[in-house]
TORKOL-4160 file (C-alpha; in steps of 0.2 Angstrom, whole numbers, padded with zeros to 4 digits, m for minus):
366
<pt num="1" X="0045" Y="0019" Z="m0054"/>
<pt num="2" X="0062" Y="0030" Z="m0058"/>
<pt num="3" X="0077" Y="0022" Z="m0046"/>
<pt num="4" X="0086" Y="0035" Z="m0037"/>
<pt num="5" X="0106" Y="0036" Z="m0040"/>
<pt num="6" X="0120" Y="0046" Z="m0034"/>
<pt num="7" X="0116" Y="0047" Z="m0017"/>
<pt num="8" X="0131" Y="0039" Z="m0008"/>
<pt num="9" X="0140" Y="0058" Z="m0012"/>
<pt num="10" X="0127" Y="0068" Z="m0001"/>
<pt num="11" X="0131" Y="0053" Z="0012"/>
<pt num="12" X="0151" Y="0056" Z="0013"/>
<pt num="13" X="0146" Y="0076" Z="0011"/>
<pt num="14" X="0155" Y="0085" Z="0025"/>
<pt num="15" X="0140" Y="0096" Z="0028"/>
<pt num="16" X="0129" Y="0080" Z="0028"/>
<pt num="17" X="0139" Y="0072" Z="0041"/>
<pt num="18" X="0139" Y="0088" Z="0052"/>
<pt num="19" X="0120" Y="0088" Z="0052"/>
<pt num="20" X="0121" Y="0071" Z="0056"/>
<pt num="21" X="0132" Y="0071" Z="0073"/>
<pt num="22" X="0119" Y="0088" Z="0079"/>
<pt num="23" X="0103" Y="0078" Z="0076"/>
<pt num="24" X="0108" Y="0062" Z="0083"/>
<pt num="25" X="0115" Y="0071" Z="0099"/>
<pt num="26" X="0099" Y="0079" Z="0103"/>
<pt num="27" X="0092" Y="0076" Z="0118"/>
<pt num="28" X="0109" Y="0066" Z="0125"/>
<pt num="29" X="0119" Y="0081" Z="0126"/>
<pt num="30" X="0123" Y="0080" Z="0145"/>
<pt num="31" X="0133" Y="0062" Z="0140"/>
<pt num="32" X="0152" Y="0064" Z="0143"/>
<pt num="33" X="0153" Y="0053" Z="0128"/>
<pt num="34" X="0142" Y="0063" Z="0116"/>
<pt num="35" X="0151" Y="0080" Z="0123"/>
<pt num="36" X="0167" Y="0074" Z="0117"/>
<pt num="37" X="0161" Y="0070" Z="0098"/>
<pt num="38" X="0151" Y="0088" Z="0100"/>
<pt num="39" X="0167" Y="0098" Z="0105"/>
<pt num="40" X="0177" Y="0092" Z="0091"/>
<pt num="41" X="0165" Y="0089" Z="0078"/>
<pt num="42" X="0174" Y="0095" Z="0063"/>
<pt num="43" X="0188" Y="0078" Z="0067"/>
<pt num="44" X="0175" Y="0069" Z="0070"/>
<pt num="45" X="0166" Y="0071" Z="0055"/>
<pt num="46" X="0182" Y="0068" Z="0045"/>
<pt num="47" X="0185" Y="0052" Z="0053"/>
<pt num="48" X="0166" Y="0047" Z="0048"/>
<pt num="49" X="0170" Y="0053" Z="0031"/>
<pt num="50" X="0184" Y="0044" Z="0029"/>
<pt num="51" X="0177" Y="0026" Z="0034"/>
<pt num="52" X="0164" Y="0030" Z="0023"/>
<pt num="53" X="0175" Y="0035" Z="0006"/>
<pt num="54" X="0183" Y="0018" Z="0012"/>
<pt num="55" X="0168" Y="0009" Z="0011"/>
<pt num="56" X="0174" Y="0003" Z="0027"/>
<pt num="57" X="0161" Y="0007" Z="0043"/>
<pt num="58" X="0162" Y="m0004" Z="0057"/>
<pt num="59" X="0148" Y="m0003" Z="0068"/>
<pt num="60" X="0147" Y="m0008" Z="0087"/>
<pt num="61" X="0138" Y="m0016" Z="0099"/>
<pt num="62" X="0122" Y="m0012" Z="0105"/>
<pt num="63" X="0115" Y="m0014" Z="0122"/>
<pt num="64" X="0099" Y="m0017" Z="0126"/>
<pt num="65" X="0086" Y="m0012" Z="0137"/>
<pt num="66" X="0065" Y="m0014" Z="0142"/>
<pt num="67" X="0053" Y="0001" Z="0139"/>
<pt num="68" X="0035" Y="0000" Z="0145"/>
<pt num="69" X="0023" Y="0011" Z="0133"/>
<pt num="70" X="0006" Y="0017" Z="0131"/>
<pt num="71" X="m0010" Y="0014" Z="0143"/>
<pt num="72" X="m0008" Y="m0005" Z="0144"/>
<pt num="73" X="0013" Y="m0003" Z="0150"/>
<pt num="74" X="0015" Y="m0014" Z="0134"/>
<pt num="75" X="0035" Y="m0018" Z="0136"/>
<pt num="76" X="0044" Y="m0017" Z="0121"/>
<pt num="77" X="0064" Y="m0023" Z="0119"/>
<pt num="78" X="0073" Y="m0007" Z="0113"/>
<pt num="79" X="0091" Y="m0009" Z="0106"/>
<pt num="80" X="0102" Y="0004" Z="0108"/>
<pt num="81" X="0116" Y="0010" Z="0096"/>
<pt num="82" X="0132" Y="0016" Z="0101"/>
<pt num="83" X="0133" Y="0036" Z="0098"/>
<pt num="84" X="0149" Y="0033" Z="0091"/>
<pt num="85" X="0149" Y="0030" Z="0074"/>
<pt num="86" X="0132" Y="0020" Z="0073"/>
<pt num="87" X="0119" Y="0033" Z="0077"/>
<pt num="88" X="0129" Y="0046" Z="0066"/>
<pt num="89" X="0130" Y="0032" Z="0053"/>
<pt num="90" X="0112" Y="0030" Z="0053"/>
<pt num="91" X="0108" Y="0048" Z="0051"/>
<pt num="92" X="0119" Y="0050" Z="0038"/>
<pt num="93" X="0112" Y="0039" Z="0026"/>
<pt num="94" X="0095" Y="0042" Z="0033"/>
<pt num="95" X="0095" Y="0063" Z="0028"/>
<pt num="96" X="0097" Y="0061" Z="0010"/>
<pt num="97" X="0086" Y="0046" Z="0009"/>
<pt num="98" X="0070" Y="0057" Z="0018"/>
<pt num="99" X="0064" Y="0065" Z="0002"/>
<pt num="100" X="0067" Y="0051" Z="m0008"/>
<pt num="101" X="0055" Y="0039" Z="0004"/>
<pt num="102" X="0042" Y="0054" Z="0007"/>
<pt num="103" X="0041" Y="0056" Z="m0011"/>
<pt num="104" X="0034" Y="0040" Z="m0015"/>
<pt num="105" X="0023" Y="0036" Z="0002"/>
<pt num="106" X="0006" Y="0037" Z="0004"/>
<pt num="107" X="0000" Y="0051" Z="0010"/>
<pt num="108" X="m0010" Y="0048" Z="0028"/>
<pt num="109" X="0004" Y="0036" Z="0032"/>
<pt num="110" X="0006" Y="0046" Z="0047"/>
<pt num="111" X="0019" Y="0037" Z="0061"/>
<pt num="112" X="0037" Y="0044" Z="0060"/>
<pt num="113" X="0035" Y="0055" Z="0046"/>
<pt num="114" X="0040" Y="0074" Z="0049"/>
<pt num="115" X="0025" Y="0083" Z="0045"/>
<pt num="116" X="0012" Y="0071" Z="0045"/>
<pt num="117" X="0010" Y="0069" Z="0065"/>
<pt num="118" X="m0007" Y="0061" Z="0073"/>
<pt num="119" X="m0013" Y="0080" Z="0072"/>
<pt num="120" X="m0012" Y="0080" Z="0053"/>
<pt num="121" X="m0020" Y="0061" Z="0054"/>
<pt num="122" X="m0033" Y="0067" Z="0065"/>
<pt num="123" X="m0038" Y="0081" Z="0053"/>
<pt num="124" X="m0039" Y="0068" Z="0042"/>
<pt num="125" X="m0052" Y="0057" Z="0050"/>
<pt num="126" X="m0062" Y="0072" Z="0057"/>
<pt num="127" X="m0065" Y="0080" Z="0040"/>
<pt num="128" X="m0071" Y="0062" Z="0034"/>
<pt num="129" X="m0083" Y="0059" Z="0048"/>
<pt num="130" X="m0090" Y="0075" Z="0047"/>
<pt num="131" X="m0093" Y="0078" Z="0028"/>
<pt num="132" X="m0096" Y="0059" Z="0023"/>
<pt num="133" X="m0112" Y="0054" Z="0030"/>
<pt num="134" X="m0110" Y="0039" Z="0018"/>
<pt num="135" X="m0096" Y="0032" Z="0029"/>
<pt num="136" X="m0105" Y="0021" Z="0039"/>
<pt num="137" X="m0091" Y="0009" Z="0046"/>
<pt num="138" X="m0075" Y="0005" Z="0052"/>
<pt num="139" X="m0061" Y="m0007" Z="0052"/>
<pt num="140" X="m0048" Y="m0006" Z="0064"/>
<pt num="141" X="m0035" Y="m0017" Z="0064"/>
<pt num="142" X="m0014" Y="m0019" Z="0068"/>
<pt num="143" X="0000" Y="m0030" Z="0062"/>
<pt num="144" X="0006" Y="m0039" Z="0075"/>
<pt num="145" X="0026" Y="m0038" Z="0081"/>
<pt num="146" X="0029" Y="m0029" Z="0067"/>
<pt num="147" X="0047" Y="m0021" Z="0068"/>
<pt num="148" X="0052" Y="m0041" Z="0073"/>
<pt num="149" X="0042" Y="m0048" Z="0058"/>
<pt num="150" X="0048" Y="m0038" Z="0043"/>
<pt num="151" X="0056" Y="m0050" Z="0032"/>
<pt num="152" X="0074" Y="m0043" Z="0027"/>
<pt num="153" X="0075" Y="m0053" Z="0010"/>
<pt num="154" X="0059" Y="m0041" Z="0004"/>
<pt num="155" X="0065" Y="m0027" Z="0013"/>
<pt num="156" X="0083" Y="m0027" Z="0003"/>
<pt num="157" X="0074" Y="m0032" Z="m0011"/>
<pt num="158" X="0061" Y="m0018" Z="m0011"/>
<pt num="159" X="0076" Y="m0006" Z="m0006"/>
<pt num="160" X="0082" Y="m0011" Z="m0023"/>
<pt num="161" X="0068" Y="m0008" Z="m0034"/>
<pt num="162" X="0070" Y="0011" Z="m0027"/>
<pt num="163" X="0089" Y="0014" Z="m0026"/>
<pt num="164" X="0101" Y="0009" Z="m0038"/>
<pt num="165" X="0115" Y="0017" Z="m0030"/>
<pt num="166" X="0127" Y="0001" Z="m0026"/>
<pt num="167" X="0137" Y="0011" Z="m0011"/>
<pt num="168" X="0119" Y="0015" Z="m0002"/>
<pt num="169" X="0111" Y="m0003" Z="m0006"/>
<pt num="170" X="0128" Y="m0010" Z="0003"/>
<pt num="171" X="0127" Y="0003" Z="0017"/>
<pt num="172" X="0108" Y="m0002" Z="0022"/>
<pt num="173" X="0112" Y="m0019" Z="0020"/>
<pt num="174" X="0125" Y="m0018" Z="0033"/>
<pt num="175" X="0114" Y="m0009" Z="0046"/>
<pt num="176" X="0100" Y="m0024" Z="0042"/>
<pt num="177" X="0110" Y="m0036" Z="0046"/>
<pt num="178" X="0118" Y="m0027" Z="0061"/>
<pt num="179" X="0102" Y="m0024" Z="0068"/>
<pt num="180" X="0099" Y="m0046" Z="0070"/>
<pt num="181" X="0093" Y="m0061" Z="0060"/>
<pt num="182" X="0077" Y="m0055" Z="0059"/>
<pt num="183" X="0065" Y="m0039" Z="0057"/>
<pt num="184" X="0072" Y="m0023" Z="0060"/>
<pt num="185" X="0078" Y="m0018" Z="0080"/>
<pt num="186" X="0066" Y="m0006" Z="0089"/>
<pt num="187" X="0078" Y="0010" Z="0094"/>
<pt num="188" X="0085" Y="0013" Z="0076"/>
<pt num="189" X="0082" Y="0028" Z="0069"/>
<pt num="190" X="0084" Y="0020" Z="0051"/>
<pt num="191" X="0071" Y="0007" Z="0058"/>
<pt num="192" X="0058" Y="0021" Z="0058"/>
<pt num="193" X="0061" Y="0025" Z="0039"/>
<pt num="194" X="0063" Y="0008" Z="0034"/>
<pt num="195" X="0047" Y="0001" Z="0042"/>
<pt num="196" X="0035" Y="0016" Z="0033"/>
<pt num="197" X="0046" Y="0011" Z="0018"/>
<pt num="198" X="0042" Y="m0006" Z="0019"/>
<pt num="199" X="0023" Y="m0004" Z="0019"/>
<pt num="200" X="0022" Y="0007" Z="0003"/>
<pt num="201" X="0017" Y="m0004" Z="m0011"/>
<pt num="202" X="0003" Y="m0008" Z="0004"/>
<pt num="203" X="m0003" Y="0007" Z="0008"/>
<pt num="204" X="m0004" Y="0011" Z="m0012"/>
<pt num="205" X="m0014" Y="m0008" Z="m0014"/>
<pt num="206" X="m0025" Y="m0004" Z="m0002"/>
<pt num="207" X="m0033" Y="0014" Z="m0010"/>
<pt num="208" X="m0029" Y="0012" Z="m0028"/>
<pt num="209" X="m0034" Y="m0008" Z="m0029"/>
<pt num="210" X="m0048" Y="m0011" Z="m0015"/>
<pt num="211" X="m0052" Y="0008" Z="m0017"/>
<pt num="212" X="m0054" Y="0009" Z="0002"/>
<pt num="213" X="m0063" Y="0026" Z="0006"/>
<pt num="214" X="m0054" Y="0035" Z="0020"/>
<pt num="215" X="m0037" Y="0025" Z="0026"/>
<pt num="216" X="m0024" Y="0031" Z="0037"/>
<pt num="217" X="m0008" Y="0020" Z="0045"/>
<pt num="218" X="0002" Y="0024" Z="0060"/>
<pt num="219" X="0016" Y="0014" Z="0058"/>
<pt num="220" X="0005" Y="m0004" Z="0061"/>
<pt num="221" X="m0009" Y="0003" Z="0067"/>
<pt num="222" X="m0023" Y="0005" Z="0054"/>
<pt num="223" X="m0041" Y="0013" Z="0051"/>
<pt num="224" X="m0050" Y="0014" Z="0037"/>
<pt num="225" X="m0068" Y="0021" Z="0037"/>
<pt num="226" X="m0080" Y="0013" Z="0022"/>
<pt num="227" X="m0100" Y="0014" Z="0018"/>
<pt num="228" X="m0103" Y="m0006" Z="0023"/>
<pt num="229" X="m0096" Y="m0019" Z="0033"/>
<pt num="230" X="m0096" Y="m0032" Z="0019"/>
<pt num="231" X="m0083" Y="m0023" Z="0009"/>
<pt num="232" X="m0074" Y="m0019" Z="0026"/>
<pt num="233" X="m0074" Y="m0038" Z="0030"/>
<pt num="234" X="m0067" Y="m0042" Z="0010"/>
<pt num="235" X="m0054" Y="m0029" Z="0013"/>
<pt num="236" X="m0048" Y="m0038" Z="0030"/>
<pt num="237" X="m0046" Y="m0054" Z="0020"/>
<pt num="238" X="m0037" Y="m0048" Z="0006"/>
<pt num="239" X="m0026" Y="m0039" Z="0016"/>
<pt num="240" X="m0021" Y="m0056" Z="0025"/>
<pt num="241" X="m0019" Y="m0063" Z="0007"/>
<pt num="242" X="m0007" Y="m0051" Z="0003"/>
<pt num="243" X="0004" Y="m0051" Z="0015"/>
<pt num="244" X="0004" Y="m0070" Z="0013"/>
<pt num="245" X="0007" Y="m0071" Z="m0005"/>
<pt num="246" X="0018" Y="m0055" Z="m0008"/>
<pt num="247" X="0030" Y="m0061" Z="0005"/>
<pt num="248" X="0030" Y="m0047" Z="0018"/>
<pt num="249" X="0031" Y="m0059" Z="0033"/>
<pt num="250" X="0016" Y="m0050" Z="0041"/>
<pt num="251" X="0003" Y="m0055" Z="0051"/>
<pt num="252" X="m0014" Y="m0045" Z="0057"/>
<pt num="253" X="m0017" Y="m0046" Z="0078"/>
<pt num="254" X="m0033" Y="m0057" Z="0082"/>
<pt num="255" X="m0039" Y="m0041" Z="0090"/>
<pt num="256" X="m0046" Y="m0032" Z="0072"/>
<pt num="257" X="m0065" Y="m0026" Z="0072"/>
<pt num="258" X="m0076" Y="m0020" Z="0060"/>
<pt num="259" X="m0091" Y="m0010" Z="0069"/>
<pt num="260" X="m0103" Y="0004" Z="0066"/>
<pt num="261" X="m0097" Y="0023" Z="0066"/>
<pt num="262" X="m0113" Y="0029" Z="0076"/>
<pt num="263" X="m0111" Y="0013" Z="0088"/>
<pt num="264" X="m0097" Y="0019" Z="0100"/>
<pt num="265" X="m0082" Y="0032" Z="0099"/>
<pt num="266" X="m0067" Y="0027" Z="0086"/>
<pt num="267" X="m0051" Y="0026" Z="0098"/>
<pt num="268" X="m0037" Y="0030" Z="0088"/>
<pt num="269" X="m0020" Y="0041" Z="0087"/>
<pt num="270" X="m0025" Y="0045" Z="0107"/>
<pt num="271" X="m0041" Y="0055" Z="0104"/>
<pt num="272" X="m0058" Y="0048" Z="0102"/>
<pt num="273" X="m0068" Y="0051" Z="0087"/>
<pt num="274" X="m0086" Y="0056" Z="0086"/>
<pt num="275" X="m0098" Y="0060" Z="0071"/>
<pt num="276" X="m0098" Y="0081" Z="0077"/>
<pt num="277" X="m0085" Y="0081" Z="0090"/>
<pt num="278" X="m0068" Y="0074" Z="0097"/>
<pt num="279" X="m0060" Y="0071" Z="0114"/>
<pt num="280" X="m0042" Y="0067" Z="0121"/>
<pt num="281" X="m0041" Y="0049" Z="0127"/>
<pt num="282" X="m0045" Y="0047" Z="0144"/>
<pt num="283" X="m0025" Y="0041" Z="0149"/>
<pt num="284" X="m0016" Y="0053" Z="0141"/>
<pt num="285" X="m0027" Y="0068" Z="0150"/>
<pt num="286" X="m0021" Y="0057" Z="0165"/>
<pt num="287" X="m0002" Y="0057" Z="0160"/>
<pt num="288" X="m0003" Y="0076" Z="0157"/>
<pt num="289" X="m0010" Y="0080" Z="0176"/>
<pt num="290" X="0004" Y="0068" Z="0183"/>
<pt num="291" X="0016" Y="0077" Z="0176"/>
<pt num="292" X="0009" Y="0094" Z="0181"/>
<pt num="293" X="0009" Y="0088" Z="0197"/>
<pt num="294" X="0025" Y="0082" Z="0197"/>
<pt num="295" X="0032" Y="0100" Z="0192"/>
<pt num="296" X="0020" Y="0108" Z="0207"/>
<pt num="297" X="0029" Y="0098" Z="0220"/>
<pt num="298" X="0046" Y="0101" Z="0213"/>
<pt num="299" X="0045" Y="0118" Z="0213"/>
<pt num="300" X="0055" Y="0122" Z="0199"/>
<pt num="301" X="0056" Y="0111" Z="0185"/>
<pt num="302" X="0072" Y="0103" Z="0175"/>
<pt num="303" X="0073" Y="0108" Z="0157"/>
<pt num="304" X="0068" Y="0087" Z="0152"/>
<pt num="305" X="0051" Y="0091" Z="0164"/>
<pt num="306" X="0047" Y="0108" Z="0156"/>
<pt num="307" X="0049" Y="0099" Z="0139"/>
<pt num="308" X="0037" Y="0083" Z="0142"/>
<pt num="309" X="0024" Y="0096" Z="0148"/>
<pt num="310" X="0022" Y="0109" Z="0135"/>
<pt num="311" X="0022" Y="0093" Z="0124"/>
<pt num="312" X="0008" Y="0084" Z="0135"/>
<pt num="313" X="m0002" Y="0103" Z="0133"/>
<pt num="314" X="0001" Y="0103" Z="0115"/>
<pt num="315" X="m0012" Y="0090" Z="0112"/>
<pt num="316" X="m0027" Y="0103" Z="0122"/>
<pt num="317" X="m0024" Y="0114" Z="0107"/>
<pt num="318" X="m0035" Y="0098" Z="0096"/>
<pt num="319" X="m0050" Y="0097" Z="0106"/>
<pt num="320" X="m0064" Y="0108" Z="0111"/>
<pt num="321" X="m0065" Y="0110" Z="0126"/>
<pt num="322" X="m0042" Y="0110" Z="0127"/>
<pt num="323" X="m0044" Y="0131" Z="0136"/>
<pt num="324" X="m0056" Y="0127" Z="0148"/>
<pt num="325" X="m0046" Y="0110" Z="0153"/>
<pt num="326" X="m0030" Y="0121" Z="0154"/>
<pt num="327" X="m0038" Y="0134" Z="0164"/>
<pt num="328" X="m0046" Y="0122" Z="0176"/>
<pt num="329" X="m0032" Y="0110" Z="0180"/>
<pt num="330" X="m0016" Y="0118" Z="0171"/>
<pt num="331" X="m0013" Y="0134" Z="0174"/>
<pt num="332" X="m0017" Y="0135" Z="0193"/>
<pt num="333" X="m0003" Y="0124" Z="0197"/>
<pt num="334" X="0012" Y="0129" Z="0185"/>
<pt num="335" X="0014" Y="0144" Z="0173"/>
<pt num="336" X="0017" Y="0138" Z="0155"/>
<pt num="337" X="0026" Y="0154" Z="0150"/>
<pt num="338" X="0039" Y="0150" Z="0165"/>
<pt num="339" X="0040" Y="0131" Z="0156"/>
<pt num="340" X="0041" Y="0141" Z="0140"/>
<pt num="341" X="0056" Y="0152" Z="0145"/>
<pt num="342" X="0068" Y="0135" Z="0153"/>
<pt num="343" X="0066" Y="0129" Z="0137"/>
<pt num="344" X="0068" Y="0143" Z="0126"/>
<pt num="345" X="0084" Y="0146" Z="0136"/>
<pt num="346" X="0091" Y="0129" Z="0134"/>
<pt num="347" X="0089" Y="0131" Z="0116"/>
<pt num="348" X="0099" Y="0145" Z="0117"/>
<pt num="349" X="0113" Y="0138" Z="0125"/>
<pt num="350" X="0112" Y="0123" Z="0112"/>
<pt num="351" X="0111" Y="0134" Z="0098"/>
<pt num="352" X="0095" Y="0129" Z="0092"/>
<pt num="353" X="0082" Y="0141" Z="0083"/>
<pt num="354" X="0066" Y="0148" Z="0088"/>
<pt num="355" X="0056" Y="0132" Z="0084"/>
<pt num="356" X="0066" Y="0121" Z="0096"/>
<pt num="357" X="0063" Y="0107" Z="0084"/>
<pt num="358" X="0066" Y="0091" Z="0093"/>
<pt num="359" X="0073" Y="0075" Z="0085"/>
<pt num="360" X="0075" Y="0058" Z="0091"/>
<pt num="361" X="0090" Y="0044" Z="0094"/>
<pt num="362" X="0096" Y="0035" Z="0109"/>
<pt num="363" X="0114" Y="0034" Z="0114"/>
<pt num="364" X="0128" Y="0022" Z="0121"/>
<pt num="365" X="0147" Y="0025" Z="0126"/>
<pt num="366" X="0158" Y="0026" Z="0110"/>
């Protein structure tokens, strides 16, 4: 494996840092404190330059808060950066670094990635179920606490065995150990990055050396579809080994199964899988009609609830029967062309293009 060099230039790049500051103020523009760095971005930008051509970023402390996720209201600690300088940092370093990560992941690594959403997992899995009548069994399983148990020694240390750039190596080193002790903080974008990062060698062990069928990974959340339960169950074990002997910190949740295909439906990425169809899971159908109703109450929605519902009726484009849903319990309660227009006209007034492309952070004061 080639190590990647002379990336700490397209860090400190103007341009770079510019891109930076607009993508990690998405979503938080209405903060007084992200306003002010947006208004006078070109001193901004130069200030950030300038602690990074110094060698000299000083980060600032985070706040924390609890979020509450998924079907189960699982709560999760989420840190929160500052705006000002960490999340811009943290893009900064992060933008050149993309390609290089994407270039050597596994393909159907599909959590966090641009591009390789749950739709393009779910494609994935469908095509195998439904050409590969060999495929016969599954094994589901997930790493338990992983962000909190990814051991920062082997995380530096694969980091190294990628980039030789000494500037880089000293700048992730920095946002490590800013982050805690231990594991990587939930909340940072370079978290996202690094977690898929840390699982590569994995990912590659599991297809090219146990020669697993069909594998994909959300973040920790993994499926791999196989002709027999008896290579399923060796797999389990060996992957256990080798994130005992390699190092990795990691541990698999008790909760892992190895089952039948034709047994029961396969729950995973929120829809549910079947030999010659798929449905949406049963909560996230539920989330979509509280928002809607939500939005029919209010009248007229805010540009954050016209958002979270053209995103909730994004997913009735993958399923079947995703029109007659929308025409039964959608669309005679709220317009999506009028959600369409609110959000197409905050775009405009954000300078965004015709996509709308929506990119992720959180934010503190500076």
């Amino acid at each position: 494996m080639k190590r990647q060099g002379y990336i700490y230039e397209k860090v400190c790049d103007i341009e770079n840092i510019k891109e930076a500051i607009r993508r990690s103020a998405e979503k938080k523009r209405e903060y007084r404190s992200v306003k002010r760095i947006l208004n006078n971005m070109d001193k901004y930008a130069i200030d950030i330059q300038a602690m990074l051509l110094a060698e000299h970023v000083e980060l600032g402390h985070d706040r924390y808060m609890e979020r509450r996720e998924g079907p189960k209201q699982k709560v999760r600690q989420i840190s929160v950066p500052c705006y000002y300088p960490d999340q811009i940092i943290h893009w900064c370093v992060m933008l050149p670094l993309q390609a290089i990560f994407t270039k050597g992941m596994y393909e159907y690594s599909v959590g966090n990635v641009p591009g390789r959403g749950g739709i393009y997992g779910k494609n994935y899995i469908e095509k195998a179920l439904r050409n590969d009548r060999a495929i016969r069994h599954v094994f589901q399983c997930d790493i338990s606490k992983f962000y909190q148990s990814i051991n920062q020694d082997k995380l530096k240390w694969l980091l190294r065995k990628k980039i030789k750039d000494k500037r880089v190596i000293a700048l992730l080193d920095q946002i490590i150990d800013h982050g805690g002790e231990s594991g990587l903080p939930i909340g940072y974008y370079t978290s996202q990055w690094l977690g898929n990062f840390y699982l590569e060698e994995f990912d590659h062990y599991i297809k090219q050396e146990l020669k697993v069928n069909y594998y994909v990974r959300n973040v920790d959340d993994m499926l791999m579809l196989d002709t027999n339960k008896r290579k399923l169950h060796k797999v389990r074990k060996a992957v256990e080994e080798y994130f005992n002997q390699n190092g990795y910190g990691l541990t698999l949740k008790r909760n892992w199964q190895v089952y039948p295909i034709d047994s029961r439906p396969i729950d995973y990425l929120g829809f549910k899988f079947y030999r010659d169809h798929t449905e949406l899971r049963n909560y996230i159908l539920y989330d979509m009609t509280r928002v809607i109703g939500r939005i029919e109450r209010r009248g007229q929605p805010t540009v954050r609830q016209a958002r979270s519902a053209l995103s909730r009726m994004g997913w009735l484009h993958h399923i079947a029967n995703g029109k007659n849903y929308y025409l039964k319990y959608i669309k005679p309660k709220v317009k999506k062309g009028k959600l369409t227009k609110i959000v197409s006209e905050e775009d405009k007034r954000n300078g965004k293009n015709k996509k709308g492309i929506q990119y992720t952070g959180s934010t503190c004061n500076p």
